[in-house]
N, C-alpha and C positions, 0 to 999 in steps of 0.2 A: 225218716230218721237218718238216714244216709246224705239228705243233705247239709244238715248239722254236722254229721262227721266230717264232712266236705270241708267247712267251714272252720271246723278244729284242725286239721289239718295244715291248712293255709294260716291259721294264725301259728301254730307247731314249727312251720317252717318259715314263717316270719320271725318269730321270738330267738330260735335257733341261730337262723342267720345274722341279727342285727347280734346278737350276743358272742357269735364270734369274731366281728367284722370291729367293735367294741373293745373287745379282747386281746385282738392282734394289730390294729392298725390305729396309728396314732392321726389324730388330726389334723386335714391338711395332705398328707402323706398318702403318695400316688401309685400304686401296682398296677403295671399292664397286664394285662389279660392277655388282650390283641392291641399289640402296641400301635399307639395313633388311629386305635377306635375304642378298645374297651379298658376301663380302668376297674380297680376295686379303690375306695378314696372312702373319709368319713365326714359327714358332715351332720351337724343336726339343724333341724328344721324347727323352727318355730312359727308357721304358715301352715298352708296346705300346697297344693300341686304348685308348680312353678313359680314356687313362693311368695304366692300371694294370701291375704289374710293373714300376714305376719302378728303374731302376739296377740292371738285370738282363741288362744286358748280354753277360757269359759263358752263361749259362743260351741267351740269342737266339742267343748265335753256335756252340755247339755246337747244340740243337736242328734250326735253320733249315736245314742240310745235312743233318742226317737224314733231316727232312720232304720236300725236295726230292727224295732220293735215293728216296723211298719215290714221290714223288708220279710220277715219268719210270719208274718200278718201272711203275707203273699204267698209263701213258700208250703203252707198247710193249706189255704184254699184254692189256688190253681195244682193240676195232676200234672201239665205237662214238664217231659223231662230236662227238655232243655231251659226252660224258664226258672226251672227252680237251680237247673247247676247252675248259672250264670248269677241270679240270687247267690245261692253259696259263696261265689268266688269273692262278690261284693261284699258279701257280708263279713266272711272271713280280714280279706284285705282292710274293711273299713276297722273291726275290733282290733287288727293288729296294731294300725296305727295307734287306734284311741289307749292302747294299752301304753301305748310311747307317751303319749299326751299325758295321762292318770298320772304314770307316777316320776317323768321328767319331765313336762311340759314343753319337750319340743319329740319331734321325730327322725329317728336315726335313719337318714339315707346313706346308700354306699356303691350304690350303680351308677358309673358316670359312663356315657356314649357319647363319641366323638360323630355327626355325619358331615363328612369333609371338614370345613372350619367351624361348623357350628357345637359349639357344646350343650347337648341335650339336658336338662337339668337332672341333676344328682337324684334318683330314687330308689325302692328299696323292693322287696319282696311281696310288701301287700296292697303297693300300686302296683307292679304286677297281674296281680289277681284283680284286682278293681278296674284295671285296664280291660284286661280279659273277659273279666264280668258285664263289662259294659257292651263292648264290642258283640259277643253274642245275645246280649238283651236286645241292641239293633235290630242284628236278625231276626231272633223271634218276633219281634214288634212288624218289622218290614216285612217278609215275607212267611210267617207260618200262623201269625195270632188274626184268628176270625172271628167279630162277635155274633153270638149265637140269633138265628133266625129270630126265635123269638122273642129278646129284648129287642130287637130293630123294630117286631111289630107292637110291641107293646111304646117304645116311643114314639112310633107314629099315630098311634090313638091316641094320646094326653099330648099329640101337639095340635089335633084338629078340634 
């Protein structure tokens, strides 16, 4: 259960933050953070990451419950703990978004990163976690996830 609250959380502080960022900053309209790297800026998204899939909208909102449904599929059947925060963080990130998609059809981003001249694309709180989420599913994947002795031998008798 704690990793559902995980996941409430991160969409809590996604809905919070797009809602103040919404609030207070007009479109377009640029505040330093760290001036000449970090901005707060608004933009909405009608894509996904790096704004591709632009106006694909139906496509996000049927997929994104799929995904979710498959990702808490995962999150009740494997124990370990890192596998399921990493789940969490995805799943949270992925509903926040979709919650942007449901009832505007596009996505409120407002993190812009300068690295030298490059400008990072515009993102928000629950690519954050999606980022994050991903990044240590890697790890588990690379180096902690072992499949168990005995599925290895039971596929090797139904290949002989």
């Amino acid at each position: 259960m704690i990793w559902i609250l995980i996941s409430v959380v991160v969409i809590v502080i996604d809905r919070i933050s797009k809602y103040a960022v919404v609030n207070n900053i007009e479109t377009g309209e640029m505040i330093p953070v760290v001036d000449k790297l970090f901005y707060l800026t608004l933009h909405k998204n009608p894509g996904a990451a790096w704004g591709i899939l632009q106006n694909c909208r139906m496509f996000f909102l049927i997929l994104t419950p799929v995904i979710a449904a498959f990702i808490v599929y995962l999150m009740i059947k494997n124990k370990h703990g890192l596998l399921r925060f990493s789940l969490a963080l995805i799943l949270g990130g992925a509903l926040g978004n979709y919650i942007d998609r449901l009832l505007e059809g596009k996505v409120t981003d407002f993190l812009l990163v300068y690295i030298g001249n490059y400008e990072f694309p515009i993102f928000n709180a629950a690519d954050i976690a999606v980022t994050c989420g991903t990044i240590l599913l890697a790890i588990y994947v690379i180096f902690i996830y072992k499949e168990s002795p005995a599925k290895n031998r039971d596929e090797i008798k139904d290949g002989q």
